[in-house]
Structure formats: C-alpha cells, structure tokens
N, C-alpha and C positions, 0 to 999 in steps of 0.2 A: 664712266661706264654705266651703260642701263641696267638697272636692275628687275626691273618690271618690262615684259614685252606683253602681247596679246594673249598667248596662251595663258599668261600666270592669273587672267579676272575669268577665272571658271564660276558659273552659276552658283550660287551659293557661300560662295565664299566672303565674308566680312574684313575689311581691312578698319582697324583702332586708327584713329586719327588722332588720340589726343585728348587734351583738356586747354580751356578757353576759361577766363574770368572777364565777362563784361565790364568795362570800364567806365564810367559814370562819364567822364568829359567827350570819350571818345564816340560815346551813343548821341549824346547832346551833339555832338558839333555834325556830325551824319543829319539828324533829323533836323537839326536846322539850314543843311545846306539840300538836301535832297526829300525831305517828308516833314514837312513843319508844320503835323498835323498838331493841336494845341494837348494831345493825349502824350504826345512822343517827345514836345520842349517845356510844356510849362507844369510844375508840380500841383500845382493847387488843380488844374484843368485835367490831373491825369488821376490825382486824390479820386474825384467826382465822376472819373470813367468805370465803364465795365471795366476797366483795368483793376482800378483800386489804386493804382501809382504811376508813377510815371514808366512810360513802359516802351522799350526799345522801338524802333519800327524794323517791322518783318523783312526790310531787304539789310537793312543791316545784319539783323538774324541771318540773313542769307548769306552775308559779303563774311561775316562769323566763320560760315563753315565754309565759304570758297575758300578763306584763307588757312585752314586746319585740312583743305584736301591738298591743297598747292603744298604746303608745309610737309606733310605727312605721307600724302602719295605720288604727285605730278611729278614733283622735282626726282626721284628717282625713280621713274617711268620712262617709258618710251610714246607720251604722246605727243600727238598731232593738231589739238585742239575737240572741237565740242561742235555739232550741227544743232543741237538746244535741246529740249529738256519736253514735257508731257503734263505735267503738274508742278504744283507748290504748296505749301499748305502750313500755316501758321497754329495749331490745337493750343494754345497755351502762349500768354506773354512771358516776352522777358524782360528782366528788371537788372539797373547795375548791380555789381555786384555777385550776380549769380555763375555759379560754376557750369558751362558746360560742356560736357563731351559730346565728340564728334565722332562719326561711323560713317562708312561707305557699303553697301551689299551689294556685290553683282547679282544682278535678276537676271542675265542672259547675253550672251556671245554669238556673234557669228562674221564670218569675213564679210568685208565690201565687195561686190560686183564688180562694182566700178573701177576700185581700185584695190585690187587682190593683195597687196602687200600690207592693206591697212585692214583692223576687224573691230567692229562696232560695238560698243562695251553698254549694254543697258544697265542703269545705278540707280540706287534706291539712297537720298540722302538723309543720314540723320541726324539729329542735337537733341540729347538728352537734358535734363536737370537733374540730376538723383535718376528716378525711373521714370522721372515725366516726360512725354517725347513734345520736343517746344519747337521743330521744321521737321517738315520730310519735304522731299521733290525728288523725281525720276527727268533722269535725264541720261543722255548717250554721250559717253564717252568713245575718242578714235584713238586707239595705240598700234602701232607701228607692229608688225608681226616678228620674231624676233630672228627670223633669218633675212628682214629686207630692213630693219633697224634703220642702218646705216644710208641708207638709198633714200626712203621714205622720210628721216631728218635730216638730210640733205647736208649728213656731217659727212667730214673726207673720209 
C-alpha cells in the first residue's frame, strides 16, 4: 500500500531520511571505478589536496543520498520517476567514516498538464555532517496523485 501520494509533499514540508556512515572501501572502490581523480583514490595525493585527505567524490555523495531517499521515502510513495534535477552542489568534502544525515524539503507542488493524474514535486536535497551541509541539489520529483495511484503505477 502507498503511503505517500502527491498531496502528502506540501511546500515546506521536510521529510528525515536517516543517517549514513561512509565506508572507507565502498568510497574507494566508486572512485576508482567511476572518478579516479588521484584526490578521491590515493592517500598521500588526497593528504596534499585542498582536501587535506582522502575525500569521497561528490557523485558518490550524491548516490549517499539517492540511496537514504530511496530507503527512506520512494519505497513508500507513490512515485513515478524523476524528469532531473536544476542544480548540485558539493560546500564541503566528505571523508570515510563520517556520519551523515540525509533530508528531503519540498520547495513546491503543482499537477502535470500533461498528465493530470501525476503532480510534480520540486526537492531541495540535503547531507548534513553535524551541522555542516556536505550536498544539496534541487531536483523534481513525479508522484502519482492519490486518487489515480493505481492507474498511474500501472498496479491492478
């Protein structure tokens, strides 16, 4: 059963996503298969960065909180998918080890045109450290409205 339809991401409203511990092998084996910049795989090369250490790469920060939204809010939604996003924004590296939590804020709703049974969910994403904010990105989420739910996910 859906527990989230379209109406439920009113403006304003924050959904907790969670807490995340960066894992030292699992940031290593991303940046070396997808970002092998020498800042993101080698210690000594990340020592001598603006970093200071070795320092995650910003799409794994990224893949961090796709997977604490998926966790947290998709799986008991009613979405549809995602037509992409506006920004992204890295303020701060992340290092293994570090804790963070993850946040969702709707910035604004309104129905599709095109397709009235779906309404398009603008999101503000976040990852904290403590109080330090280490991603945000805006991007549009599509949930399913919650009287065409059923129609819309194409469940019986």
């Amino acid at each position: 059963m859906t527990e989230l339809a379209y109406e439920d991401f009113t403006p304003g409203r924050t959904f907790d996503l969670g807490t995340t511990v960066v894992v030292r092998d699992e940031m290593l084996a991303f940046a070396r298969r997808f970002d092998p910049q020498p800042f993101h795989v080698d210690e000594e090369a990340g020592a001598a960065s603006i970093f200071g250490g070795l320092a995650a790469s910003g799409w794994f920060t990224a893949a961090l909180w796709m997977r604490a939204y998926v966790d947290g809010l998709l799986v008991r939604s009613a979405s549809v998918g995602s037509p992409g996003g506006e920004e992204i924004r890295w303020p701060a590296p992340v290092f293994a080890g570090d804790e963070l939590r993850a946040s969702v804020e709707v910035l604004g709703a309104r129905r599709s045109r095109s397709r009235p049974g779906v309404g398009l969910v603008r999101l503000r994403a976040l990852l904290h450290r403590g109080d330090e904010l280490v991603y945000t990105s805006t991007l549009t989420g599509m949930f399913a409205a919650r009287d065409t739910v059923d129609a819309v996910q194409g469940e019986p």
